[in-house]
Z-matrix of the N, CA and C atoms (Angstrom, degrees):
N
C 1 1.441
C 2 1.535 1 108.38
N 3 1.094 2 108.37 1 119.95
C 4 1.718 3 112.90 2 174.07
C 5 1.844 4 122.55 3 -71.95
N 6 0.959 5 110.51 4 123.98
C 7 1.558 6 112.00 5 165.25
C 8 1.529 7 122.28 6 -106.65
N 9 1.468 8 102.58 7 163.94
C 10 1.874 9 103.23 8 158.13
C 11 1.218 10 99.99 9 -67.91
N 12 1.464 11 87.88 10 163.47
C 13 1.367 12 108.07 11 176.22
C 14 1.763 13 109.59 12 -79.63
N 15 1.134 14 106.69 13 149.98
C 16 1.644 15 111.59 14 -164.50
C 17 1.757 16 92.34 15 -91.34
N 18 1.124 17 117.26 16 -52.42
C 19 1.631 18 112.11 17 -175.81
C 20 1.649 19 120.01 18 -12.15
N 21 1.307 20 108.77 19 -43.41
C 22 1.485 21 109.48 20 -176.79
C 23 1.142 22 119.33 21 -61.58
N 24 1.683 23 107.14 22 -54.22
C 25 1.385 24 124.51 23 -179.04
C 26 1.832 25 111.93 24 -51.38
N 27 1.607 26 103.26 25 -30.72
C 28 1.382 27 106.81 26 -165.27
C 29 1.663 28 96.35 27 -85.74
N 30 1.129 29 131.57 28 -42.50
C 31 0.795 30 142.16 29 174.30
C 32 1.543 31 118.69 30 -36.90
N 33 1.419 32 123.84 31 -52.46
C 34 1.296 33 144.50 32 -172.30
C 35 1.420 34 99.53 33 -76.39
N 36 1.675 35 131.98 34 -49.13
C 37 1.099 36 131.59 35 -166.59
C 38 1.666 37 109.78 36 -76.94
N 39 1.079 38 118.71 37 -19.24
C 40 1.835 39 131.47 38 -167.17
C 41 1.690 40 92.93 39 -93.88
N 42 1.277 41 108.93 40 -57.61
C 43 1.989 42 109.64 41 -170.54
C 44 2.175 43 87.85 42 -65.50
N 45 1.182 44 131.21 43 -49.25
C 46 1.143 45 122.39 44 174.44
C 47 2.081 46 125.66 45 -51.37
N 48 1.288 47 86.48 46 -32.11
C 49 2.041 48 100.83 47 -173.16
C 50 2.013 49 93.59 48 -94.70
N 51 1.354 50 110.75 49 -37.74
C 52 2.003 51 99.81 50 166.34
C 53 1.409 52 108.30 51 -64.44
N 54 1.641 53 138.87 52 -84.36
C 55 1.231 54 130.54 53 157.51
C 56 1.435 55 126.78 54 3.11
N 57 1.395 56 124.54 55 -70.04
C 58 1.193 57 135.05 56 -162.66
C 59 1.709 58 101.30 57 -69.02
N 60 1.237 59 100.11 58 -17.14
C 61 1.718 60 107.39 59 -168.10
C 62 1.677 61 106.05 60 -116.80
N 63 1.477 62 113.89 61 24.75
C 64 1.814 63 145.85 62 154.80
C 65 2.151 64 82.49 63 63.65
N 66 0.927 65 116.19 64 62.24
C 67 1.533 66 124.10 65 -168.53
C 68 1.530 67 118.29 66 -118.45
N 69 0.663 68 146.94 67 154.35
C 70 1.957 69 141.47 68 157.54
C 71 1.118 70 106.38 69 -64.76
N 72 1.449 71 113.62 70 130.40
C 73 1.633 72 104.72 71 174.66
C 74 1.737 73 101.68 72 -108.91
N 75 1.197 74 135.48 73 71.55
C 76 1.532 75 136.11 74 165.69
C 77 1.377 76 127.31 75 -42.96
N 78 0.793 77 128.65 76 136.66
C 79 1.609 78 145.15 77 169.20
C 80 1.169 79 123.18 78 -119.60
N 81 1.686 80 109.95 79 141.94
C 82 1.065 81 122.10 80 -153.52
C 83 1.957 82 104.80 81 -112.62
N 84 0.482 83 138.23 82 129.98
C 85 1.533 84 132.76 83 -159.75
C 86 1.964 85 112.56 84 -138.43
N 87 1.344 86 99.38 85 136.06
C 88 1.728 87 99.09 86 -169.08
C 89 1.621 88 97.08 87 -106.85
N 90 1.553 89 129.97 88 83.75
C 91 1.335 90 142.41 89 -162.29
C 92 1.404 91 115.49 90 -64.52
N 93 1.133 92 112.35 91 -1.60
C 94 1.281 93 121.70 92 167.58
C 95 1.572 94 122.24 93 -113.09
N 96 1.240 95 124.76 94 24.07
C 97 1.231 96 134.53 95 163.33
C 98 1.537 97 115.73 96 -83.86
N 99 1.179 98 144.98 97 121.04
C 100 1.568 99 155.82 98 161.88
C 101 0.777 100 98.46 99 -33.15
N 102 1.968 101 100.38 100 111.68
C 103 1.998 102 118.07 101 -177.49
C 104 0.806 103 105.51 102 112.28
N 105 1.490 104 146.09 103 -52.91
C 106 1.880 105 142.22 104 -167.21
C 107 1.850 106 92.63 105 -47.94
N 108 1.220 107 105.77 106 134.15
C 109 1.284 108 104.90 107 162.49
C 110 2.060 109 84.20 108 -147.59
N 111 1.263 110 88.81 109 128.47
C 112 1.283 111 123.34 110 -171.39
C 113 1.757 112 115.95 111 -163.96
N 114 1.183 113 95.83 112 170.72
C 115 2.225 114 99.41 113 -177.18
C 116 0.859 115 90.64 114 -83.58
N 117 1.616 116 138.22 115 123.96
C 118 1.373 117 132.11 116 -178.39
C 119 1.186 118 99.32 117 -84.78
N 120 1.111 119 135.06 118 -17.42
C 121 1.434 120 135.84 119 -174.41
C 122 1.883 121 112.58 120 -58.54
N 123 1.336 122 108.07 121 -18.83
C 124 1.462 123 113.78 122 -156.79
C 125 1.798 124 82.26 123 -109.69
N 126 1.351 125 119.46 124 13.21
C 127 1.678 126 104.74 125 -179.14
C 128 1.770 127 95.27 126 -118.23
N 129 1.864 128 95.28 127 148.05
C 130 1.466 129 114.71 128 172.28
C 131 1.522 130 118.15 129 -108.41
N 132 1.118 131 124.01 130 144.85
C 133 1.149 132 123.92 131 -176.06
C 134 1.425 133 112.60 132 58.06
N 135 1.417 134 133.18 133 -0.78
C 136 1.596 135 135.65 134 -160.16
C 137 1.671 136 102.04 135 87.91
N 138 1.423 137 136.76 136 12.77
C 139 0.845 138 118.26 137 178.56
C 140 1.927 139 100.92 138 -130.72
N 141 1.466 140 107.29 139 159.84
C 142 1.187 141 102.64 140 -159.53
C 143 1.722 142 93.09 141 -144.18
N 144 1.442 143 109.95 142 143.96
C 145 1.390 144 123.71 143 160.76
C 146 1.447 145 132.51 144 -127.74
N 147 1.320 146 111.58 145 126.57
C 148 1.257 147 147.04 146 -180.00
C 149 1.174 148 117.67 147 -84.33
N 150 1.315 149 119.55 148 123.10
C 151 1.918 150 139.41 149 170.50
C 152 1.508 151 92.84 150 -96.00
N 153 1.349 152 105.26 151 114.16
C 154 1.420 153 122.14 152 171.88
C 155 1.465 154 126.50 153 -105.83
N 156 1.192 155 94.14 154 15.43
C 157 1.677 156 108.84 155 -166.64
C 158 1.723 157 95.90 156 -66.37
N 159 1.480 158 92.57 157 145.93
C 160 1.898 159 96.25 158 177.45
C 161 1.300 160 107.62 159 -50.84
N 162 1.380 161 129.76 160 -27.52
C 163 1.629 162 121.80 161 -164.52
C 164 1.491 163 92.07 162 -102.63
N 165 1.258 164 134.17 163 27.67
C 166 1.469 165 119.59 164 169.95
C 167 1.832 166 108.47 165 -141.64
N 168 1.406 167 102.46 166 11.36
C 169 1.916 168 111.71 167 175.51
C 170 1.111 169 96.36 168 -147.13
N 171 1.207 170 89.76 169 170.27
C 172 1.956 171 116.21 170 179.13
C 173 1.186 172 109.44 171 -141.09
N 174 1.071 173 122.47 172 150.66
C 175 1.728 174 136.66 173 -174.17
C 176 1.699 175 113.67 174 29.87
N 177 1.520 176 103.65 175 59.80
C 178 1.365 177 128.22 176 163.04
C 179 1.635 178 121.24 177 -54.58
N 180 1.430 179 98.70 178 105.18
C 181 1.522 180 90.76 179 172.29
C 182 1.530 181 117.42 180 -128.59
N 183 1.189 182 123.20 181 129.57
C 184 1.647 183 115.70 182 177.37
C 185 1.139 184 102.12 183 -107.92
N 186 1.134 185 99.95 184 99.66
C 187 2.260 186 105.07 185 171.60
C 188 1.241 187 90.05 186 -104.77
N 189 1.725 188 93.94 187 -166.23
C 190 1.523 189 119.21 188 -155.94
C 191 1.701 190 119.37 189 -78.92
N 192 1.460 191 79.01 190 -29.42
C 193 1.854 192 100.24 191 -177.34
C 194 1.575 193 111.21 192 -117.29
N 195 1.063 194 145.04 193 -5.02
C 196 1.016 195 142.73 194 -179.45
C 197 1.779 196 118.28 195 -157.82
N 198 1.616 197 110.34 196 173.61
C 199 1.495 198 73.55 197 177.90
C 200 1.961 199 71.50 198 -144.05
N 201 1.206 200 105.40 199 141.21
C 202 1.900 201 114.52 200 -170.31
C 203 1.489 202 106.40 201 -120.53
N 204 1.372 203 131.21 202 131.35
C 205 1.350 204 136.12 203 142.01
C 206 1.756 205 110.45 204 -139.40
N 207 1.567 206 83.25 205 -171.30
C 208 1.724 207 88.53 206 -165.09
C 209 2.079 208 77.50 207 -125.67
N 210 1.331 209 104.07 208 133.81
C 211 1.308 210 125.93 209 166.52
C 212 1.301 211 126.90 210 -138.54
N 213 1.553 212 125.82 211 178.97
C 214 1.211 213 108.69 212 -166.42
C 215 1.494 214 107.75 213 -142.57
N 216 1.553 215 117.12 214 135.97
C 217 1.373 216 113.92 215 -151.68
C 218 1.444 217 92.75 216 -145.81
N 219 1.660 218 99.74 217 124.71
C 220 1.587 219 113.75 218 -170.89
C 221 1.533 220 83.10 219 52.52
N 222 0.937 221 131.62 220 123.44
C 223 1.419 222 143.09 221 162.48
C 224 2.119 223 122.87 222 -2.79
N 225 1.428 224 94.13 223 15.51
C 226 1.143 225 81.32 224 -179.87
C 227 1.807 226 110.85 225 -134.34
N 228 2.023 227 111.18 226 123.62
C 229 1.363 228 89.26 227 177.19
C 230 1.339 229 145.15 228 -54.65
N 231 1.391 230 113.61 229 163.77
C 232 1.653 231 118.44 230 -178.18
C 233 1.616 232 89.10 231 -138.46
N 234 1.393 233 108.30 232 160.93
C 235 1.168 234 139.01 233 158.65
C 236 1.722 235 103.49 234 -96.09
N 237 1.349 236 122.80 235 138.95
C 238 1.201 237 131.26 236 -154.49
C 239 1.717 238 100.11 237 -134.82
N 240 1.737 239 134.01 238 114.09
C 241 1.107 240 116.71 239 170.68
C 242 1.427 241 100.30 240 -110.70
N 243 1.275 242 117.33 241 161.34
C 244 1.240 243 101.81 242 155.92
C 245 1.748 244 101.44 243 -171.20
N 246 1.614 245 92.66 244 131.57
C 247 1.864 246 107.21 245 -170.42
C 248 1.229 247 102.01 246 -47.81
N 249 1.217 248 124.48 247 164.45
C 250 1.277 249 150.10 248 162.85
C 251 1.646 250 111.84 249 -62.90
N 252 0.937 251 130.14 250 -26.59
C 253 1.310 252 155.87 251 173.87
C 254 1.451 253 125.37 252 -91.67
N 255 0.666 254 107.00 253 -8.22
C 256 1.739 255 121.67 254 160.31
C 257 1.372 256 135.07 255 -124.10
N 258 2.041 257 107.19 256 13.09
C 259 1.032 258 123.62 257 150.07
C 260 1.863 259 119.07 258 -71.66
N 261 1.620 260 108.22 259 123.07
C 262 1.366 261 107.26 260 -172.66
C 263 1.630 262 103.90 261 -115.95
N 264 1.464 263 110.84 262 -0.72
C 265 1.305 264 93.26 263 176.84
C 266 1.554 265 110.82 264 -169.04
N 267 1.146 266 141.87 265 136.09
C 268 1.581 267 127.95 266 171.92
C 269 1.714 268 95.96 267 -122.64
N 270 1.486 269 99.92 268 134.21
C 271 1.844 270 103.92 269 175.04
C 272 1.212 271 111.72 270 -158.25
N 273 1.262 272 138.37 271 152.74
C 274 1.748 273 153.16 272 147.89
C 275 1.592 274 92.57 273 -14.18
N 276 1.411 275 135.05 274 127.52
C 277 1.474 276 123.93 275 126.63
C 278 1.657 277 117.87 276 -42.27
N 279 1.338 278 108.68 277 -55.33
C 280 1.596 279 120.46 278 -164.57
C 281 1.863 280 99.59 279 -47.70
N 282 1.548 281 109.31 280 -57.02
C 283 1.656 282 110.78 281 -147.33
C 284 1.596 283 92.80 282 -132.95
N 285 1.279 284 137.01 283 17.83
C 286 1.093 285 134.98 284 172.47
C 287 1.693 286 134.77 285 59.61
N 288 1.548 287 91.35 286 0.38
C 289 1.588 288 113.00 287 -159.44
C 290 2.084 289 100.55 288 -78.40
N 291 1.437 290 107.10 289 115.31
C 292 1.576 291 90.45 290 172.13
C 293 1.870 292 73.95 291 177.97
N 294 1.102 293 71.01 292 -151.81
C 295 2.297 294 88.63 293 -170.94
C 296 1.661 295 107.22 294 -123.00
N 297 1.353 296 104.90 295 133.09
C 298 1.368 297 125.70 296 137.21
C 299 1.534 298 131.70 297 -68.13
N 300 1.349 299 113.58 298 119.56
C 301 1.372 300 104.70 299 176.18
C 302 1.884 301 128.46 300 -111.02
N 303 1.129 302 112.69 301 106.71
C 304 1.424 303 123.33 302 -155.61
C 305 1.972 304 96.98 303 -53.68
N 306 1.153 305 113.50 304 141.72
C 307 1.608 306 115.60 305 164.80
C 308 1.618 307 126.71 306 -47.59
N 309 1.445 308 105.51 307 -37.02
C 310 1.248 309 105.82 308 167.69
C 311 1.670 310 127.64 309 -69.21
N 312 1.753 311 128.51 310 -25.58
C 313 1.119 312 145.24 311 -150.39
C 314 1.568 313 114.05 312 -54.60
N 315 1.411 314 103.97 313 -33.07
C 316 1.584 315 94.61 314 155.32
C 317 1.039 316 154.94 315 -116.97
N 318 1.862 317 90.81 316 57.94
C 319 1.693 318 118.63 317 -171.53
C 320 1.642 319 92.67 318 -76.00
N 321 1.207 320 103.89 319 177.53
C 322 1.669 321 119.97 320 168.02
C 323 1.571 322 112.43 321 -96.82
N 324 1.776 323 102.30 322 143.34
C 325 1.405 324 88.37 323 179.09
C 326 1.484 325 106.80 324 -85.68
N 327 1.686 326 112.06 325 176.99
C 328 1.499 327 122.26 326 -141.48
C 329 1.571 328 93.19 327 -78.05
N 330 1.708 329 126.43 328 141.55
C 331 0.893 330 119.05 329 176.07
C 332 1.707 331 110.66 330 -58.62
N 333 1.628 332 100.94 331 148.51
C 334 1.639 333 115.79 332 -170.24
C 335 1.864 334 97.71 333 -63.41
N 336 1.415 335 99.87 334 -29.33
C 337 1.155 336 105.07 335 -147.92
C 338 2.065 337 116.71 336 -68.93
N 339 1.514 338 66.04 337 -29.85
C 340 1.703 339 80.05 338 169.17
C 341 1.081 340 140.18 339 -95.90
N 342 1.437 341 119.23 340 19.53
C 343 1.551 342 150.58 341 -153.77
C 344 1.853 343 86.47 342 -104.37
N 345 1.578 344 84.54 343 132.78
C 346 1.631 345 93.99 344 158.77
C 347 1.651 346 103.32 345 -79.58
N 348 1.502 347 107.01 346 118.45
C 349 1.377 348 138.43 347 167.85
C 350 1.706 349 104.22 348 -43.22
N 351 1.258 350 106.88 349 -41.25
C 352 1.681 351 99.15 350 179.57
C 353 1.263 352 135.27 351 -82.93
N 354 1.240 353 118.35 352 -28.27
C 355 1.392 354 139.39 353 118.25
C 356 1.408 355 126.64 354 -3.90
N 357 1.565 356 131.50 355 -76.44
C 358 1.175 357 166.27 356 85.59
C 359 1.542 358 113.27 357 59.34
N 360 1.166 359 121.22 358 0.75
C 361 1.830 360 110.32 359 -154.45
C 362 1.897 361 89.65 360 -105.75
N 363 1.410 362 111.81 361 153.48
C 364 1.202 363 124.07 362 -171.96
C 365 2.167 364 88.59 363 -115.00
N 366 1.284 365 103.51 364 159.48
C 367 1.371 366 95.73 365 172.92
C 368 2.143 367 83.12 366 -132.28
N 369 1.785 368 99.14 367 154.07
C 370 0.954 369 79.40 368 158.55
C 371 1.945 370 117.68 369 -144.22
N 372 1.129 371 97.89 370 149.04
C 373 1.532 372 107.37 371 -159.38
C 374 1.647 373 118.31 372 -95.89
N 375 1.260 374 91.32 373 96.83
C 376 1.932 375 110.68 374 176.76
C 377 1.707 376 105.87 375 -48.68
């Protein structure tokens, strides 16, 4: 059975639980994924981080497929896209506490069907 991808959802709930807890909500971004449009100049290794705090963006949006604001770098705004899929990380500046998200994470799990059955046993605990 196919699903969305959960990243978004997780995404929205972690930048909502840093915020709510007066925190930095940072992002971690893989700048070389198809779609990032960002100053590449401000990325290391191909990867780039973002202060998303309400007092440091404007017209913040976390949708399903992308996540968009307008920020300002060396003093001058940008419009900021960046896929849903080339988010690698959301966390606290202050305490580091939030999630990494591995490249593989929205593989499918292994069909049941092809599982050695003997292997396979669930126990369950009263």
């Amino acid at each position: 059975m196919s699903m969305t991808s959960s990243r978004p959802y997780l995404v929205r709930a972690l930048y909502e639980w840093i915020v709510v807890n007066d925190l930095s909500p940072y992002l971690l971004v893989d700048a070389k994924i198809r779609g990032v449009q960002a100053p590449a100049e401000f990325s290391v290794n191909q990867k780039i981080v973002f202060n998303l705090s309400p007092q440091a963006v404007k017209d913040l949006n976390l949708g399903n497929e992308s996540i968009t604001f307008s920020a300002r770098f060396s003093g001058k705004p940008q419009n900021i896209v960046i896929p849903i899929s080339a988010v690698l990380a959301i966390y606290s500046k202050e305490n580091g506490r939030g999630m990494v998200f591995s490249e593989d994470d929205e593989t499918q799990p292994p069909d049941p069907s092809n599982t050695d059955k003997s292997k396979t046993k669930l126990k369950l605990v009263k």
